[in-house]
N, C-alpha and C positions, 0 to 999 in steps of 0.2 A: 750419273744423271738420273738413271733411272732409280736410285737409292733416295737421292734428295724428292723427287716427285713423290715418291711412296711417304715419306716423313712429314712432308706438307700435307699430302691428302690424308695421312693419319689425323695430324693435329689438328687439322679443318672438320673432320669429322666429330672429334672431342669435342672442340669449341660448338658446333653444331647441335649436340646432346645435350652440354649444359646449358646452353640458351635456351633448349626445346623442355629441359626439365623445370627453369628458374621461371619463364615465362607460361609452362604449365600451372605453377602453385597458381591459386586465386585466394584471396583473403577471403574469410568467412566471417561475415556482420553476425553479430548476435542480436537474436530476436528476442524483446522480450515477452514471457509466458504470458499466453493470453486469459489464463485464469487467473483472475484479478482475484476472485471471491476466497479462493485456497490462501494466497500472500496475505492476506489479513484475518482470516478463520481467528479465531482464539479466546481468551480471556483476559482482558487486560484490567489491570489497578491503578487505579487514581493515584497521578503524582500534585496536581491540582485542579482546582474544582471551585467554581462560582457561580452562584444562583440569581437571578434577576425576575425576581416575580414582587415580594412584598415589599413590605415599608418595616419588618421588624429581622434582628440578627438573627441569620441563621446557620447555623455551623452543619455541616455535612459529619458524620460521624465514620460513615462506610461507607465504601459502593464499590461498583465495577461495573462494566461494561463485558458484554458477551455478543459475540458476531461469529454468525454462523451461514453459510450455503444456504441459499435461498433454492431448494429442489436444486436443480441439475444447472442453471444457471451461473457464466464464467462473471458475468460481472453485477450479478446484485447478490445480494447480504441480508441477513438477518440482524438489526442491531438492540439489543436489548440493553436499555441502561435500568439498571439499579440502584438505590441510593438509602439509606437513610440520617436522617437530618436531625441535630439535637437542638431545643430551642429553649426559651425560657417558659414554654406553654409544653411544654413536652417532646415529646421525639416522635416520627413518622416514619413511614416505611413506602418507598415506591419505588416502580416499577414499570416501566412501557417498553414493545416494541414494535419497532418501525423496519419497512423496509425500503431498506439502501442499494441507489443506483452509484456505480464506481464508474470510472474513468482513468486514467493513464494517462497523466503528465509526466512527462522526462521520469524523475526516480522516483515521482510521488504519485500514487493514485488518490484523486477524488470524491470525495463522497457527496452523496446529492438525496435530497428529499423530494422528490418530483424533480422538476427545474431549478431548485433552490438548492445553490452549494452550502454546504453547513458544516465541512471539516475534510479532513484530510489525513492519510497516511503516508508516514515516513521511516521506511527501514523499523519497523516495529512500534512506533510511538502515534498513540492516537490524538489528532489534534480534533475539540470541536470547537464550535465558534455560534451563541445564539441558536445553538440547537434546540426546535420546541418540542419543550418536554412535559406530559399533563399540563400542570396552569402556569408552567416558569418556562424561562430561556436559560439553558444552561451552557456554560461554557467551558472547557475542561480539557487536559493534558491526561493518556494515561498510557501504561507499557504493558508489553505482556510478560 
């Protein structure tokens, strides 16, 4: 009798442990990095690119876009687009930057020009959309 009590309060004591160890794990949610401005840092190259300013063709020749830390700042950017354009009056060369407020959508951060959304990042692909750029609105896909 007293063998079988000792075998039960063994096994009750197991059962006990692995319950106290299964119910100890806690899942661990992953958080995502709040330095928005590091995940999109870089230099990226035009996979396309279109211009909405004049009434004459204009073909983009080159460019890229450059985004950098704005000082110490986790979610604004430095965005520097560059481009130049080839046309039938000659080719041009420009240049502007702007800085960029970001936000954190699900997997995509936001980009913003004051209050005005004007594009977006995804896993490395720069989307803009009606971006103002000197006297045009550009809109434009580009990777790093």
């Amino acid at each position: 009798m007293f063998k079988l009590v000792h075998s039960f309060s063994y096994g009750l004591t197991i059962l006990c442990l692995c319950l106290f160890l299964i119910s100890g794990c806690k899942k661990t949610e992953s958080v995502p990095d709040p330095d928005l401005a590091k995940s999109v840092s870089g230099t990226y190259t035009f996979t396309t690119i279109s211009l909405a300013s004049n009434n004459q063709s204009t073909t983009v020749a080159s460019g890229n876009a450059a985004i950098v830390r704005n000082g110490t700042a986790l979610d604004k950017v430095d965005l520097t687009l560059s481009y130049t354009t080839a046309s039938s009056s000659g080719s041009s060369t420009f240049s502007e930057s702007k800085t960029i407020s970001l936000q954190r959508s699900d997997n995509t951060i936001d980009l913003y020009n004051g209050s005005t959304k004007v594009g977006s990042w995804v896993l490395g692909t720069l989307n803009l959309a009606n971006y103002p750029f000197s006297t045009t609105s550009v809109t434009l896909t580009a990777t790093k």
